[in-house]
PAFI-359985 format. One record per residue (C-alpha): x, y, z; residue number from 1; residue in one letter. Coordinates in Angstrom, 1 decimal. Example, Ala and Ser with C-alpha at 12.3 -4.5 7.8 and 13.67 -1.06 7.14 Angstrom:
NODE;12.3;-4.5;7.8;1;A
NODE;13.7;-1.1;7.1;2;S
END
This chain:
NODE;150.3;60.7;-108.6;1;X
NODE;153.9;61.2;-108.0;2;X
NODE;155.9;64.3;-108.3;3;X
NODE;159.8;64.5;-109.1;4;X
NODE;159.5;61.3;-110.9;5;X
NODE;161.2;60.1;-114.6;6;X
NODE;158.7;59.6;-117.2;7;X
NODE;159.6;56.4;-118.7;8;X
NODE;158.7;54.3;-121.9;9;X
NODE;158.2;50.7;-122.6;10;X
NODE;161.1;49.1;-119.9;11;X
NODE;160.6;46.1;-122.4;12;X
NODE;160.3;46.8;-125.5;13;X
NODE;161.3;50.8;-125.7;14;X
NODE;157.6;51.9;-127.4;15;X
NODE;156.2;55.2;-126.3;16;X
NODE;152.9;53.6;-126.8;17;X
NODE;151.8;53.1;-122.9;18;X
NODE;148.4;53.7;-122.3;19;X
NODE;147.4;54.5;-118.8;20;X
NODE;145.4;51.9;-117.3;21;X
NODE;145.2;53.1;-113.6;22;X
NODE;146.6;54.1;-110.3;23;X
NODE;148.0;51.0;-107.5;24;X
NODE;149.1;52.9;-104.6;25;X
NODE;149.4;56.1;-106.0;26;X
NODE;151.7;54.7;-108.8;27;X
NODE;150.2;55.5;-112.4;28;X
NODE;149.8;52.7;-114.2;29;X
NODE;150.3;51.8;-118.1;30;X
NODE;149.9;48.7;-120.4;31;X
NODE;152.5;48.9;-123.6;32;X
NODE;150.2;48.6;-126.4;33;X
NODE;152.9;47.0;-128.8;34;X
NODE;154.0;44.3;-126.2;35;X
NODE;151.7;43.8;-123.6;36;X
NODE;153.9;44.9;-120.2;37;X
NODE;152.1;46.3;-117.5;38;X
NODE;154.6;49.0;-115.9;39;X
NODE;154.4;52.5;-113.6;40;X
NODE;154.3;55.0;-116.0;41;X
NODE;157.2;57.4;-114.0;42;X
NODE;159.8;55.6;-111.9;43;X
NODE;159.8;56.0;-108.3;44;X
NODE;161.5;59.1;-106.9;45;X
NODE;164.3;58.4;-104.4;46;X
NODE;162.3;59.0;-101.3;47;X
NODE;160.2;56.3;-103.1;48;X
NODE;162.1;53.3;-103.5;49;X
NODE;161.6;50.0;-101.8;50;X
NODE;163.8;49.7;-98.7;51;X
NODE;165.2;45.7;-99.2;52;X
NODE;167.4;46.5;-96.1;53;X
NODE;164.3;46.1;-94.0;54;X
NODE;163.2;43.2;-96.4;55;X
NODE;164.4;40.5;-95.0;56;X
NODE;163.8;39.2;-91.3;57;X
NODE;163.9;36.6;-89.4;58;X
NODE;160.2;35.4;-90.9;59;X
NODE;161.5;35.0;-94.5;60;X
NODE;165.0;34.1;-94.2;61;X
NODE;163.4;30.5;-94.1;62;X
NODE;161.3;28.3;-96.5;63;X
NODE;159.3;25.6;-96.2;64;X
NODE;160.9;22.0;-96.6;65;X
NODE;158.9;21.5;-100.1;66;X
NODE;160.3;24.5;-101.7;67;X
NODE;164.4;22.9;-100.6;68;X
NODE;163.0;19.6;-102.9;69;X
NODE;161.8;21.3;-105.7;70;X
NODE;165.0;23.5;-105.7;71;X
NODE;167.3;20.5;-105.4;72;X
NODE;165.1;19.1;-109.2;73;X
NODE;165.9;22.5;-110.6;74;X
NODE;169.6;22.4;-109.6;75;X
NODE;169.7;18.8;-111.2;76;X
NODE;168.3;20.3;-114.2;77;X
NODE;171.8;22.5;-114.8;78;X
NODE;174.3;19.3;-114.7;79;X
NODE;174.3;19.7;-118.9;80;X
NODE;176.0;23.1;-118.3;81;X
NODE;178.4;22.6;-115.4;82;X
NODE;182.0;23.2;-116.7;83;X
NODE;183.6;25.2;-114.2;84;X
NODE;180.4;24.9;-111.7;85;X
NODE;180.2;28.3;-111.0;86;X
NODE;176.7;29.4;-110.1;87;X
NODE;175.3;32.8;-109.9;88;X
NODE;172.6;33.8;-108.0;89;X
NODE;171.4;37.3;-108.4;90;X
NODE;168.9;38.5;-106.2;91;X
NODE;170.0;35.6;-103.6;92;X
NODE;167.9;36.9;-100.4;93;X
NODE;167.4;33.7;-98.2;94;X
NODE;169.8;32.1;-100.1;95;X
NODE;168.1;28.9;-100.4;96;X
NODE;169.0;28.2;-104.4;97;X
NODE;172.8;28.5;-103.1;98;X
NODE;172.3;26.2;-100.9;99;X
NODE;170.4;23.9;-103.6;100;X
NODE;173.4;24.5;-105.5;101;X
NODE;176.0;23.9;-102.8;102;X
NODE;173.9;20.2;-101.8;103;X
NODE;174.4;19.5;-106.0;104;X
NODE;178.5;20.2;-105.6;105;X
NODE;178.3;23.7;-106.9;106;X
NODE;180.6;26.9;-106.2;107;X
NODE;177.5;29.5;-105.6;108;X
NODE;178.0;33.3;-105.3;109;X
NODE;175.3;35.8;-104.6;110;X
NODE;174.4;39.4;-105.3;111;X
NODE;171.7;41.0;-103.3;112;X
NODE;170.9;44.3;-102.8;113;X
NODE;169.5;43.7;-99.0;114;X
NODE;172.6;43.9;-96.4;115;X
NODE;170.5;42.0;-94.2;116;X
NODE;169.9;38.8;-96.3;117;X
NODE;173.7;39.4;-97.8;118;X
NODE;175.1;38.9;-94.4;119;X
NODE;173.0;36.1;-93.2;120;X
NODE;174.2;34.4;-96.7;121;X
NODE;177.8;34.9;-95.7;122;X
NODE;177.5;33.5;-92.3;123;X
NODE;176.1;30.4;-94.2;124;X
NODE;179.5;30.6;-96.1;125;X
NODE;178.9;32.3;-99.3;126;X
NODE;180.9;34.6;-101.2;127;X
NODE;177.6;37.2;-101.4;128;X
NODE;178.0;40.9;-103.0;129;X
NODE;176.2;43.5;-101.3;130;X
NODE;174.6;45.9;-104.2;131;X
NODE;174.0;45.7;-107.8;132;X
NODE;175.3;43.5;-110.4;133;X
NODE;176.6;46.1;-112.7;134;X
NODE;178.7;47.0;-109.3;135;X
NODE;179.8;43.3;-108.5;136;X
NODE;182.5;43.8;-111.6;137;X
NODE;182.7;40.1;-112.4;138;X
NODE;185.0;38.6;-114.7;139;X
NODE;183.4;38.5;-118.6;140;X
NODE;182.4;35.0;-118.9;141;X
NODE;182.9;33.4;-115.7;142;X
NODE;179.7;31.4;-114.6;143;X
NODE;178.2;28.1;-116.2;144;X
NODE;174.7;29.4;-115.1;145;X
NODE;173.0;32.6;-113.9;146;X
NODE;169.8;32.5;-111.6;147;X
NODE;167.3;35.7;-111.3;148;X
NODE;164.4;34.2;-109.1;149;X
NODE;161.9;36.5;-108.7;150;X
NODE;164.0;39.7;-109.5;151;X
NODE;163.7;41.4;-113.4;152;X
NODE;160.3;42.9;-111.7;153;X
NODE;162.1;45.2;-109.2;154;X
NODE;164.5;46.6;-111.3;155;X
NODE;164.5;49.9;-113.6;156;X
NODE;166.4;48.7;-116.1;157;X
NODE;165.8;45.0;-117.4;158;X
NODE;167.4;45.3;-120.4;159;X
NODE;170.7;46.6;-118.8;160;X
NODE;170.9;44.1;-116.2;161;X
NODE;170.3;41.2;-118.8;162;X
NODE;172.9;42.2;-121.0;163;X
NODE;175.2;42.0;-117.3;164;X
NODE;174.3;39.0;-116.9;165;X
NODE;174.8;37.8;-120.9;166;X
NODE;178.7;39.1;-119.8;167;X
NODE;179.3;37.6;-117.0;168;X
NODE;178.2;33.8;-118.4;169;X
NODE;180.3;31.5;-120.2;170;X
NODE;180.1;30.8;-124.0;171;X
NODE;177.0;28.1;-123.7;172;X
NODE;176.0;29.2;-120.4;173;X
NODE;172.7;29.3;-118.8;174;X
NODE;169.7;31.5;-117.6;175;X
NODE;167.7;30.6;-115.7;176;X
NODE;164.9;33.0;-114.3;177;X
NODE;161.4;34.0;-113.2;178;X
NODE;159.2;36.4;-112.9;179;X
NODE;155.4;37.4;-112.7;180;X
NODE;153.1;37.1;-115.9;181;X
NODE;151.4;40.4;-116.6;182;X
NODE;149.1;38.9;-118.8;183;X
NODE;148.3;35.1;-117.3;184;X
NODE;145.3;34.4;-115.4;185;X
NODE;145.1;36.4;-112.1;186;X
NODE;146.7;39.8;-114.3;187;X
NODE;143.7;39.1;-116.5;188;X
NODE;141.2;38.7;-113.8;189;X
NODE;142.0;40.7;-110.6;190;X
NODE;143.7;43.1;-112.9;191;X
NODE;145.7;45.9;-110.7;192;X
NODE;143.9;44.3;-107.7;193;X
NODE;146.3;41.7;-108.5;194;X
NODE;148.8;41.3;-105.6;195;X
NODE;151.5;40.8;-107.8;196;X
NODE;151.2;45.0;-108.8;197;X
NODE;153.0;46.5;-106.4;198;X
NODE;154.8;49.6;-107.0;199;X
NODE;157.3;51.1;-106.1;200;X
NODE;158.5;47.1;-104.9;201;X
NODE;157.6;45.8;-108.6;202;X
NODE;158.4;48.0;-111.4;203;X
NODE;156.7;46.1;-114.5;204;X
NODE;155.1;43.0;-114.9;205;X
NODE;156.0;41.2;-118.8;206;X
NODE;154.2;39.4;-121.0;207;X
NODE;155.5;35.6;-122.2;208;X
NODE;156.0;37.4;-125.9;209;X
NODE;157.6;40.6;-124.1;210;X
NODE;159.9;38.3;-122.4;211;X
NODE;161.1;36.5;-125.4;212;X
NODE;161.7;39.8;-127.6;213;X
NODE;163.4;41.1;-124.7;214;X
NODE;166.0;38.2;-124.5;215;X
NODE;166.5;37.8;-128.0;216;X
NODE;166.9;41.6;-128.3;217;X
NODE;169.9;41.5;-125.4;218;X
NODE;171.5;38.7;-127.1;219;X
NODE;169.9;35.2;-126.0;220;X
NODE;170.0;32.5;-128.1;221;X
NODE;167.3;29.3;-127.5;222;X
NODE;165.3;31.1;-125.2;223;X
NODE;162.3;28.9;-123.9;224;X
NODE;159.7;31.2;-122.1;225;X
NODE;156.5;29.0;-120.2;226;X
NODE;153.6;29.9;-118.1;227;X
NODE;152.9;28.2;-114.6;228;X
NODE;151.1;28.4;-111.6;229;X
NODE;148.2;29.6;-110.0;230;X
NODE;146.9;30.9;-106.9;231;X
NODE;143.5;30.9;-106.7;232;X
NODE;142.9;32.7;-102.8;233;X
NODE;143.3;36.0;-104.2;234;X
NODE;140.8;35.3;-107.1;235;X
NODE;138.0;33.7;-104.4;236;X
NODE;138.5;36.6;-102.3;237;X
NODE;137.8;39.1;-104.9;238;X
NODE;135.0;37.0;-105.9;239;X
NODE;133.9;37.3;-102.1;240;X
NODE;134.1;40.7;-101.8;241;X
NODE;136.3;40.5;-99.2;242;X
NODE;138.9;44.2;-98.7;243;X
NODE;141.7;44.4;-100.7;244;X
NODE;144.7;44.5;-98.3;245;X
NODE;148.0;46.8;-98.8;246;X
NODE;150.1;46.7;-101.2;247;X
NODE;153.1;45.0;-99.2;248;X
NODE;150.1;43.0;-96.5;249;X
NODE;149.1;41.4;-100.6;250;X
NODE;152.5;40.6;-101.3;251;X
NODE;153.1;38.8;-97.8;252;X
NODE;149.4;36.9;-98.3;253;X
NODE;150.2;35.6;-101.9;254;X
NODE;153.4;34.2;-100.9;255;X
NODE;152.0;32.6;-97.5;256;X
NODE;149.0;31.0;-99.7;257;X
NODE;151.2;30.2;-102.4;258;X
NODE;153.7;28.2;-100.0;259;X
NODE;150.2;26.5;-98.7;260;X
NODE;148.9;25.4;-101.7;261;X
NODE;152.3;24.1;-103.1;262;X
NODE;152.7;21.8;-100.1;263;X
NODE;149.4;20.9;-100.4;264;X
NODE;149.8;19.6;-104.0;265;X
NODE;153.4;18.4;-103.4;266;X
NODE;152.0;15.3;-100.8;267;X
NODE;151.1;12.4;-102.6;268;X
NODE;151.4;11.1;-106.4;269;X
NODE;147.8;11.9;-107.1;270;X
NODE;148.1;15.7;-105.9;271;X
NODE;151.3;15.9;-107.3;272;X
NODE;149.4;14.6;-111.2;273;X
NODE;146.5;17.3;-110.2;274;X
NODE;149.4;20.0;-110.2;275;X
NODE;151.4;18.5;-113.3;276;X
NODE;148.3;18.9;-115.5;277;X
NODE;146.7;22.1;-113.9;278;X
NODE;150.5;23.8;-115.1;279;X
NODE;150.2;21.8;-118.4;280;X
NODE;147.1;23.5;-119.3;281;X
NODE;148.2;26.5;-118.2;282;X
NODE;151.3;26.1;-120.5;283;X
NODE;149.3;25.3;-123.4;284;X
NODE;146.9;28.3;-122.8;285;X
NODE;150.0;30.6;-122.2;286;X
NODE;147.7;32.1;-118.6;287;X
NODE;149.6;30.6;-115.5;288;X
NODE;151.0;33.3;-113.1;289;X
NODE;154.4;33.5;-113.1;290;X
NODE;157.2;33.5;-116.6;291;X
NODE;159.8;30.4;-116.4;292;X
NODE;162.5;31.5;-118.2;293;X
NODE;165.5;29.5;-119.4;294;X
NODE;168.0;31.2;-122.0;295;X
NODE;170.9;30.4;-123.3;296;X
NODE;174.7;32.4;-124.5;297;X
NODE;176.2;31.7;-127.8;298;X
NODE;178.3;28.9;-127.7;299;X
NODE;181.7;29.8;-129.6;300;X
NODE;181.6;27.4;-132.2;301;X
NODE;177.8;28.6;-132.9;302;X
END
């Protein structure tokens, strides 16, 4: 367990009703019993907080070739909300959604907490804050859409750097956002084996319904919350028997299979079908692995 550390309630929904559910790399562990979020029951001390300077390297400043295509169809997906075409991406690292934008006629700014990734995104020509959004000091209603990839999981306070975000976007303006499902298919079966666990790098891990309270909480309006995606490797493995690797070696192996098995359904239209229906079922059945998020700010004539 860890000493010096703040106990903490529900980062989602506020309840004191956590129940302990375990220890992942000497983190407690607690489910919320009112919303279903799986999150370390004390916050990380300073001596314990993940170290993005050292994040980023030259290994994953780059992406595979399929993940560029499938970032260019979510870019297309934000032409309704370009007015000013300002596009913020918080959380940027590799930078590769900028890019996406900038290839779709964008103006994309970053923030990222990693020096490292913030300067290689500024030798690539973006304006890119180095820090934390709060810190950034953006003008009240400045960007047509907000992007947080990957990102609500590592920090303290969700519900803070939502309502940020809420600011900084125009009247009509978009969220658009991911993050892992604490309660989809691999949560449910691998439980805190699951790679995706991994304290002090991920905080909490939501529920859809979590998610959707949260938002509307903050101030959202039309907020569509979906399930996708699975990886079965780490499921066969457990299965198998096989070790469970560290906490930042699982992180590094779910990304690398993930990236594998993307490409692998990505070639061809019959792979591509396999995938489509494997995330519609996992839509329907509210299990697939990661939360896509889109969320909307109140228009002014609303």
């Amino acid at each position: 367990m860890n000493n010096g550390c703040e106990p903490r309630a529900c980062p989602s929904c506020g309840s004191d009703a956590g129940v302990r559910v375990g220890e992942k790399d000497k983190f407690a562990m607690s489910r919320c019993r009112a919303c279903g979020t799986l999150y370390v029951a004390e916050l990380p001390g300073a001596g314990e907080l993940e170290d993005y300077d050292s994040y980023y390297g030259a290994e994953n400043l780059a992406v595979p070739e399929f993940i560029n295509r499938r970032l260019d169809e979510i870019i297309a997906g934000f032409e309704p909300y370009k007015q000013n075409g300002l596009l913020l991406d918080v959380g940027c690292g590799a930078g590769t959604f900028m890019q996406a934008a900038r290839r779709a006629g964008w103006e994309a700014v970053g923030v990222e907490v990693s020096a490292t990734a913030a300067e290689h995104n500024r030798a690539e020509g973006f304006e890119v804050f180095n820090g934390e959004l709060a810190e950034a000091r953006y003008p009240e209603g400045r960007f047509d859409v907000v992007v947080l990839s990957e990102v609500l999981e590592h920090v303290a306070e969700p519900r803070e750097m939502l309502g940020e975000v809420l600011r900084v976007m125009r009247p009509g303006g978009l969220l658009w956002a991911t993050t892992p499902n604490g309660r989809g298919f691999s949560a449910r079966s691998l439980g805190l084996k699951w790679s995706a666990v991994s304290p002090p790098e991920h905080l909490h891990l939501f529920s859809r319904g979590a998610v959707e309270s949260l938002l509307e909480e903050v101030g959202f309006v039309r907020a569509r919350v979906v399930t996708e995606g699975f990886n079965p490797f780490e499921i066969v493995g457990a299965l198998r028997g096989r070790p469970a690797p560290s906490v930042h070696a699982a992180s590094n192996e779910r990304v690398k299979s993930g990236y594998e098995l993307n490409a692998f359904l990505t070639e061809g239209g019959a792979r591509r079908a396999v995938k489509e229906f494997a995330n519609g079922v996992l839509r329907l059945c509210r299990l697939g692995d990661s939360l896509k998020i889109r969320a909307e700010k109140t228009r002014t004539e609303d």
